[in-house]
C-alpha positions in Angstrom: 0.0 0.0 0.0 0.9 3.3 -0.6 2.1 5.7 2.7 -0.2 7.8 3.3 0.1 11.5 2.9 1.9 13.8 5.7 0.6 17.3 6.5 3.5 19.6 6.4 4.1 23.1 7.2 6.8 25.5 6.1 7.9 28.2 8.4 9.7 31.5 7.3 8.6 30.5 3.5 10.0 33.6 2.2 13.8 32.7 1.7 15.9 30.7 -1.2 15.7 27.4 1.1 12.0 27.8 1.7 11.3 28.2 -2.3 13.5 25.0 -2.9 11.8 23.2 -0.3 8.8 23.8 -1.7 10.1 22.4 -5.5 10.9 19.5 -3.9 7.4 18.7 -1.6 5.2 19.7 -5.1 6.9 16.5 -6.1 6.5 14.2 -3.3 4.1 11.6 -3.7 3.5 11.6 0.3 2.9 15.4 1.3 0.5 18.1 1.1 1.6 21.1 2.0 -0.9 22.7 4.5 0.8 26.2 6.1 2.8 28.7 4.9 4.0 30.9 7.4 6.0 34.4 7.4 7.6 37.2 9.8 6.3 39.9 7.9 3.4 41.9 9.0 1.2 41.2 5.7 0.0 38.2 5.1 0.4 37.4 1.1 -0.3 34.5 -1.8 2.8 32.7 -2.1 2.9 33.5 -5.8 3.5 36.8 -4.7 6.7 36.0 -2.7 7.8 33.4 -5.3 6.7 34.0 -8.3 7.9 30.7 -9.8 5.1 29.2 -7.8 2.6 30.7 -9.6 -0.4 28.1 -10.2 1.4 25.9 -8.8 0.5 26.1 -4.7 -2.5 28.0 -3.6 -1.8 29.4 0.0 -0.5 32.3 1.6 2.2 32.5 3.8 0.2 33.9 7.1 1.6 34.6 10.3 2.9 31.9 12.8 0.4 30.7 15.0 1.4 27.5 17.0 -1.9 26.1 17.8 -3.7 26.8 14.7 -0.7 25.4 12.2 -0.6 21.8 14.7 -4.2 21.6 14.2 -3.2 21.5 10.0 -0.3 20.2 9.6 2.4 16.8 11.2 5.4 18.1 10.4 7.2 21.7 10.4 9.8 23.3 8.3 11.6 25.6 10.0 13.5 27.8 7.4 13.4 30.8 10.3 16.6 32.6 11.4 18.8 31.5 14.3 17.0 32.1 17.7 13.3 32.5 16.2 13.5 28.8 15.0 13.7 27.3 17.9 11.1 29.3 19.6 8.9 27.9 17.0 10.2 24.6 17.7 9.5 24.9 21.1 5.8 25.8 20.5 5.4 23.3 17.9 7.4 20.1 19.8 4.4 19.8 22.6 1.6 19.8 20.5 2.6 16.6 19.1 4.3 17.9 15.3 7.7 16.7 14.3 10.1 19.4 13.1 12.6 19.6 10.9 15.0 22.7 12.1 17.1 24.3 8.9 18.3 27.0 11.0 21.7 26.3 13.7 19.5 26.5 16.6 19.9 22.6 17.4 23.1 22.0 15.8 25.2 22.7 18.6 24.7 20.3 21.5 26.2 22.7 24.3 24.1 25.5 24.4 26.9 27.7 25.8 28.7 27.2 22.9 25.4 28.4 20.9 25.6 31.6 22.8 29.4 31.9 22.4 29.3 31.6 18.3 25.3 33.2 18.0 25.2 35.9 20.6 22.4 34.3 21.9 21.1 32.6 25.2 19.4 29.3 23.8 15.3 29.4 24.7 14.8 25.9 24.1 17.5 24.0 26.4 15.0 21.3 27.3 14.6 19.8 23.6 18.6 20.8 22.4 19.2 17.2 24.7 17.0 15.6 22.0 17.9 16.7 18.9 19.1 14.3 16.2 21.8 16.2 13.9 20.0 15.6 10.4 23.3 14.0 8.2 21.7 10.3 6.8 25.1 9.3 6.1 26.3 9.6 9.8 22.8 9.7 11.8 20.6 7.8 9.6 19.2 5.1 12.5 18.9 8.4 15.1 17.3 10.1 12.4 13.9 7.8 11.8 12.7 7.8 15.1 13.2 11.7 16.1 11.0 14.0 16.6 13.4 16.9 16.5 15.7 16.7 13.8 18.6 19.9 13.1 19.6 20.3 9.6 23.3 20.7 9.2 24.5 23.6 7.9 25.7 23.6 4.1 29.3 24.5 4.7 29.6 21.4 7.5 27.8 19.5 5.0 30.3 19.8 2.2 33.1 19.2 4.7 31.9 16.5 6.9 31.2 13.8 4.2 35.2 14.8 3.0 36.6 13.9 6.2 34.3 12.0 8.4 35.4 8.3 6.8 39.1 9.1 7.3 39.1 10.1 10.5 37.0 7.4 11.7 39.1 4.7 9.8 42.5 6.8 12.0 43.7 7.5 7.6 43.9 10.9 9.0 45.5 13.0 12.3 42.5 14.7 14.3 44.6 18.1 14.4 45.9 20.2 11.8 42.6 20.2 8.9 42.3 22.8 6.9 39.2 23.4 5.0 39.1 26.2 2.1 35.5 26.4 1.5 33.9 28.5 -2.0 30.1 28.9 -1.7 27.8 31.0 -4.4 25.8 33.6 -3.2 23.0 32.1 -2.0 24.5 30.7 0.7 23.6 34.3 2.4 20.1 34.2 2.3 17.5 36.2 0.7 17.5 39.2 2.5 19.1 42.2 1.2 23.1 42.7 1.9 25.6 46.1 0.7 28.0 42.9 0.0 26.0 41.2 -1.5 24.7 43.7 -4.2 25.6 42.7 -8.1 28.2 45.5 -8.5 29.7 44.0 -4.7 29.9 40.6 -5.4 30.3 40.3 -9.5 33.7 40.0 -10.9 35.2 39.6 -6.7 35.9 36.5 -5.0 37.1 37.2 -1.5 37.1 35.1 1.8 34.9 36.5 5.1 34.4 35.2 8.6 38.1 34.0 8.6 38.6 32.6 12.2 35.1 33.2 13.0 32.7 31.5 11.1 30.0 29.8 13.0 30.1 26.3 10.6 33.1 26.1 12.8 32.3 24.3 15.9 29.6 22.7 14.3 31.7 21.0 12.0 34.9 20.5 14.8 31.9 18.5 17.2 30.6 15.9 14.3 34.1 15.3 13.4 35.0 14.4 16.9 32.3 12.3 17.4 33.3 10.5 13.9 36.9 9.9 15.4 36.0 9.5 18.7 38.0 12.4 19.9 38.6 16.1 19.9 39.3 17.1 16.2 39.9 20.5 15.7 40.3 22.0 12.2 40.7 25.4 10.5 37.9 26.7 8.6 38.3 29.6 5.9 34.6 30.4 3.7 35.2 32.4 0.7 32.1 34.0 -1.7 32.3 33.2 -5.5 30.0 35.1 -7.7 27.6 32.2 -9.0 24.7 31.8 -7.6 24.6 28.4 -5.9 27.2 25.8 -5.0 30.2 25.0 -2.9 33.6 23.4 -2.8 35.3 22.0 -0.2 39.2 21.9 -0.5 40.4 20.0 2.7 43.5 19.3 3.6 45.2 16.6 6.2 47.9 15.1 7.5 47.4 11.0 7.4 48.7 8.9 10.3 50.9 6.5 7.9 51.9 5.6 4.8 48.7 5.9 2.3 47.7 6.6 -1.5 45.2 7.6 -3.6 44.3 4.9 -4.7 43.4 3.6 -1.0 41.9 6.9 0.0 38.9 6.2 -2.8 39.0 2.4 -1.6 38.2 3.8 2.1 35.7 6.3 0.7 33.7 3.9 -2.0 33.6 1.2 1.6 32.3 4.0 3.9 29.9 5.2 1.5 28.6 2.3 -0.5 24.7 2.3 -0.5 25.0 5.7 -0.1 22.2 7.0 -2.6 23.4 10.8 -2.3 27.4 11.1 -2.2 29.2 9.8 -5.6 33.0 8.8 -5.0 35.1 10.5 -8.1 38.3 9.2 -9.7 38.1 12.4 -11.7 37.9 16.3 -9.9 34.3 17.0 -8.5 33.0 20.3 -10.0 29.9 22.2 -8.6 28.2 22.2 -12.4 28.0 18.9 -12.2 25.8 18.9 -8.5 23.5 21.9 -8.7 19.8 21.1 -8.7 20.7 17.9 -7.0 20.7 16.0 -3.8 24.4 14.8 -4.3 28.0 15.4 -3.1 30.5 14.7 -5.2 34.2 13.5 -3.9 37.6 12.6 -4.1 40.7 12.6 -2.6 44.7 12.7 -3.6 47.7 12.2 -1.8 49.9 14.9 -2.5 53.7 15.4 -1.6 53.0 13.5 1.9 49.7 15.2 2.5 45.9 14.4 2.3 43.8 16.9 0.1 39.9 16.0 -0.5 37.5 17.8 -2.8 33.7 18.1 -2.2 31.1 19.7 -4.0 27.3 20.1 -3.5 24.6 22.6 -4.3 24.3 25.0 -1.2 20.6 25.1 -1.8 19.3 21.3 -2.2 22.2 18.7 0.0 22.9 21.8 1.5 19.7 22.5 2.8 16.1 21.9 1.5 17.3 18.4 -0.4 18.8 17.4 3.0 15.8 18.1 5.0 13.4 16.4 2.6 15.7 13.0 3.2 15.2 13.5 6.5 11.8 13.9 6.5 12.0 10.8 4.0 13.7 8.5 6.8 11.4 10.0 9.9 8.1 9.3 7.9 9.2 5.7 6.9 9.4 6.2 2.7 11.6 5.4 0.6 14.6 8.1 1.2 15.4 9.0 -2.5 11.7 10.4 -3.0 11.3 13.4 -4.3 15.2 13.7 -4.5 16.1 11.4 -7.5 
């Protein structure tokens, strides 16, 4: 028999991730989108707000009200900034609805470190101890039966499936990573930036947040827990002006005597059955992963030293794509729908 289909809601529907999101559900044979829901004082017809979605979804994007939108809807969205996410969640979590957080609000497991990297005291300690980080390829078992699940950030995403089977095979040391990240535009969000203006960004390429980034400590705590211990690494984001993408550039020092040719081995063992990351003999290019669900990856041993190459779209494995395999895995259907 068919599943049946889930009620979902989409919170903060205004932004690049919400519009992608909503591609993807339009496809899926097991939702029906039921809420739309904005920050901004005027309610108005999604069409409106993206007007590729014209004739296509016939709701407005209304403002958030917890006990109406659980009455509508299973599942929640949350595409909201940091901070107003999980005061959603919080709302949303007791009324029974499973959410899916795209924001960092859940990402961090020690909320002091959340206030440290966000500026902000964390108003929802109590379901933090329960979130599920939303990576299938690491988490997929924790994943299905969670309630609260956090979508990794797109940056950690790109990095985490580079290094994750190395350091939890001991191929590579836990200290001294470097990861030279490129992202498209996109990656900022939706709302206006002097940066981020055409005559800013086009024809410029320059790095940002050098030391300081917040995918930092997000990606230094799932890489720990893949090598079962501290693992610290360097993380340097740079914008490129396209519009979506990234690539991941990592670099590593290995704990003995390897090769290239046993780096891919590792990689096509770890991530066999994998139906989202694609092991390369060739160079991964971002071209080759935008509109999809997929990271692309390889690795070379160069003069002594471990250098892997990632690339996804920022948008889809990045963020939307990953929260609909999620949602895949928590509902019980196949985890390729929608996605493939």
């Amino acid at each position: 028999m068919p599943a049946s289909k889930q009620r979902v809601a989409i919170l903060g529907a205004s932004g690049y991730s919400a519009l992608e999101l909503i591609k993807l559900l339009l496809r899926h044979p097991n939702v029906e989108i039921t809420a739309l829901t904005t920050r901004q004082t005027e309610p108005r017809p999604v069409g409106e707000v993206h007007q590729s979605l014209r004739g296509r979804l016939d709701l407005a994007l209304e403002n958030l009200d917890a006990a109406a939108i659980a009455k509508r809807a299973d599942y929640a969205f949350c595409c909201l900034p940091h901070g107003a996410s999980a005061s959603a969640a919080k709302e949303l979590l007791p009324l029974g609805m499973k959410v899916i957080d795209l924001s960092a609000d859940y990402r961090l497991s020690d909320p002091l470190e959340y206030a440290k990297w966000y500026g902000l005291d964390h108003v929802d300690r109590d379901n933090l101890k329960d979130a599920v980080y939303g990576l299938p390829e690491l988490y997929r078992d924790d994943i299905r039966t969670a309630n609260l699940v956090a979508n990794p950030g797109c940056y950690p995403t790109s990095a985490i499936l580079a290094l994750a089977p190395l350091l939890e095979a001991g191929v590579i040391a836990p200290e001294g990573i470097i990861i030279d990240s490129k992202s498209g535009v996109s990656g900022a969000g939706r709302e206006p930036k002097p940066h981020l203006h055409f005559a800013e960004c086009n024809e410029n390429f320059a790095p940002y947040g050098v030391g300081t980034h917040r995918h930092m400590p997000e990606i230094d705590q799932v890489l720990s827990d893949a090598a079962g211990m501290s693992v610290e690494t360097i993380f340097t984001p740079h914008l490129v002006p396209m519009d979506r993408g990234i690539l991941s550039t990592s670099y590593a020092v290995p704990t003995g005597d390897t090769s290239t040719e046993e780096l891919l081995a590792n990689y096509l063992e770890f991530y066999a059955g994998e139906p989202f990351v694609r092991v390369l003999s060739g160079l991964p290019a971002t071209k080759h992963v935008a509109g999809t669900n997929f990271c692309d990856l390889t690795a070379r041993v160069v003069r002594g030293r471990v250098v892997v190459l990632s690339v996804i779209d920022n948008l889809i494995k990045g963020a939307s794509g990953a929260a609909v395999q999620n949602f895949n895995l928590m509902c019980g259907v196949p985890e390729t729908t929608a996605l493939l």
